[in-house]
N, C-alpha and C positions, 0 to 999 in steps of 0.2 A: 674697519675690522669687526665693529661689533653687529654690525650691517651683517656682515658674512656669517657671522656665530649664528645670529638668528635664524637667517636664509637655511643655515642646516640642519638647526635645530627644527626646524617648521616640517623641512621635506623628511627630515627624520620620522617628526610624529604623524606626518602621509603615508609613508610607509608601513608604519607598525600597525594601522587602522586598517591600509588596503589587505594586510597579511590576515588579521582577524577576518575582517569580511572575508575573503576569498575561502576562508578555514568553515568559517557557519554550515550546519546542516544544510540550510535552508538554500543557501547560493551551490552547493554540491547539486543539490535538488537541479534548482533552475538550469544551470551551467550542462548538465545534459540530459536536458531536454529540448535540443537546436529544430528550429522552426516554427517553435509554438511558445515563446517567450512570453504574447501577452494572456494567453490562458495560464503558463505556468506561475505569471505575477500574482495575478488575480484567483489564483486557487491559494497562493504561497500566502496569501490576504486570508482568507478565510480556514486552513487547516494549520493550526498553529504545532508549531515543533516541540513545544517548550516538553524537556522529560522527553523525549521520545529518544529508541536506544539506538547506538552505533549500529549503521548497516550493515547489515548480515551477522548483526548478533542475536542470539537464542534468549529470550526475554522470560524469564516465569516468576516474575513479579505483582505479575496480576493474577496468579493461579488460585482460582477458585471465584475470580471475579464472575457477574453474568453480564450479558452483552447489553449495549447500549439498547435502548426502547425506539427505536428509529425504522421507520418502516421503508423499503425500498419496490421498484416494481418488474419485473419478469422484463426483459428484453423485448420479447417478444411480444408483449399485450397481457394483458390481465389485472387482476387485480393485488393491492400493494399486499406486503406481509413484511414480519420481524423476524428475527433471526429466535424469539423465544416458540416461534410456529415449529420448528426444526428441532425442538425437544423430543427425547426419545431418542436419540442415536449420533453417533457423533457425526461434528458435522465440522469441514475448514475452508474457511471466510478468507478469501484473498482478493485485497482491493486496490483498484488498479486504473488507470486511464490510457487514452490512448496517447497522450503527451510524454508520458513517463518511459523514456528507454528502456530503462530496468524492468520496468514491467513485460511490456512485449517482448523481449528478449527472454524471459521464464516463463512467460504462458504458454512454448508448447511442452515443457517438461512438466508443466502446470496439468496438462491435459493428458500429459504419457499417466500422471501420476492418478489422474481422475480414470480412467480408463481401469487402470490397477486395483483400485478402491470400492468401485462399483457403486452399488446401493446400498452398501455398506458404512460408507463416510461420503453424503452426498460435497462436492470441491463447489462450490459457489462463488463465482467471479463476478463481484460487484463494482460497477466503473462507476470512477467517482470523475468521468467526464459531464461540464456542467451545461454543455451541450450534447442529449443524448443521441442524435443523429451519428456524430462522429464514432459514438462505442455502436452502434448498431452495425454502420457499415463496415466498420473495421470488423466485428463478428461475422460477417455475410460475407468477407473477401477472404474467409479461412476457413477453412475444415473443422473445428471443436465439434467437437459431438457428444462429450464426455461433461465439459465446466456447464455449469449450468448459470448462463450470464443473467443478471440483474442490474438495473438502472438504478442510480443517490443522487441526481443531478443536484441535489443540492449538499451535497458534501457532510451528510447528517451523519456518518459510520466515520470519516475518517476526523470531523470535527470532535465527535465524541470520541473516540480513541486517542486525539489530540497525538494522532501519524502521521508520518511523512509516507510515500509511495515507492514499492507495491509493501503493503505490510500482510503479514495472514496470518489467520489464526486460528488452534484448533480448539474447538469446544468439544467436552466429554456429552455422553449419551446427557446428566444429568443439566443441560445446559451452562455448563461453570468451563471458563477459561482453563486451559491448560499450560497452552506457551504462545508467545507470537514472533514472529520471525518479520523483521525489518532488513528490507533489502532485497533484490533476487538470489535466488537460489536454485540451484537443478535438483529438482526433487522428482527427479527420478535416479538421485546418486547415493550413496551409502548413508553419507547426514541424513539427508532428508528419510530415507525408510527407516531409518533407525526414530527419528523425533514422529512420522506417523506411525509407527508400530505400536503407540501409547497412545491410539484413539481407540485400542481394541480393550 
């Protein structure tokens, strides 16, 4: 009998541990993002969760923060740059891979919204894929014309924002954080115009 007591009590506390895990940021992360399990471990290594806010919540905790000193480099070729070169005008940082469901499923509302914004709030899509091959050709198999993609293959923007993915954020003309939005989001919907209407 007391054989048995223990046996339940055991599978009990299996249970209570698999229910936490299965709950972590971090396993929501991985859990979808099916077919790219060992990039999403091995990023899940290196971009720590800890503090980072419920998905698709409106963050302005960092307001007035300035961005990380982490340089990144143009998709296309060229030479690297920081997000403090982009001072002078607002400017919204959404970082993204190509592993992340979330993410490609909001980059083309990502782009209806860059399109809208113009030259006015350049939309900056920085993959924090850590192999850059795969965010390049995933930009060349779509139409963007509008995001202006940059390469972090080593994970320097979402390691210092200590984010989970796609996170964005919009900085004022004076370089200082405004709000960051964790999660996707259609922004090209009412939220979304209303939270960019305060980069003017």
């Amino acid at each position: 009998m007391a054989s048995r007591v223990a046996i339940v009590c055991l599978l009990g506390t299996a249970l209570v541990i698999a229910a936490c895990d299965r709950a972590s940021p971090g396993n929501e992360q991985a859990n979808g993002q099916a077919g790219a399990q060992a990039e999403v471990a091995a990023s899940s290594d290196e971009v720590p969760a800890t503090n980072a806010p419920k998905a698709d919540k409106i963050d302005r905790s960092h307001k007035g923060e300035t961005a990380p000193d982490v340089s990144f480099t143009p998709a296309a070729g060229g030479a690297a740059t920081t997000l403090a070169a982009f001072k002078g005008k607002p400017v919204l940082v959404n970082l993204w891979a190509t592993w992340c469901a979330p993410c490609v499923k909001e980059m083309p509302t990502l782009e209806a919204a860059a399109a809208t914004l113009g030259d006015k709030v350049p939309v900056l899509a920085i993959s924090q894929d850590m192999e850059p091959a795969k965010a390049t050709a995933f930009l060349a198999a779509r139409t963007f014309t509008h995001l202006r993609p940059y390469l972090d293959p080593k994970l320097g923007l979402s390691t210092g924002y200590g984010a989970n993915l796609p996170t964005t954020i919009l900085y004022g003309a004076d370089g200082k954080e405004i709000w960051r939005v964790t999660g996707d989001m259609d922004w090209t919907g009412a939220e979304a115009k209303t939270l960019l209407a305060e980069a003017a």
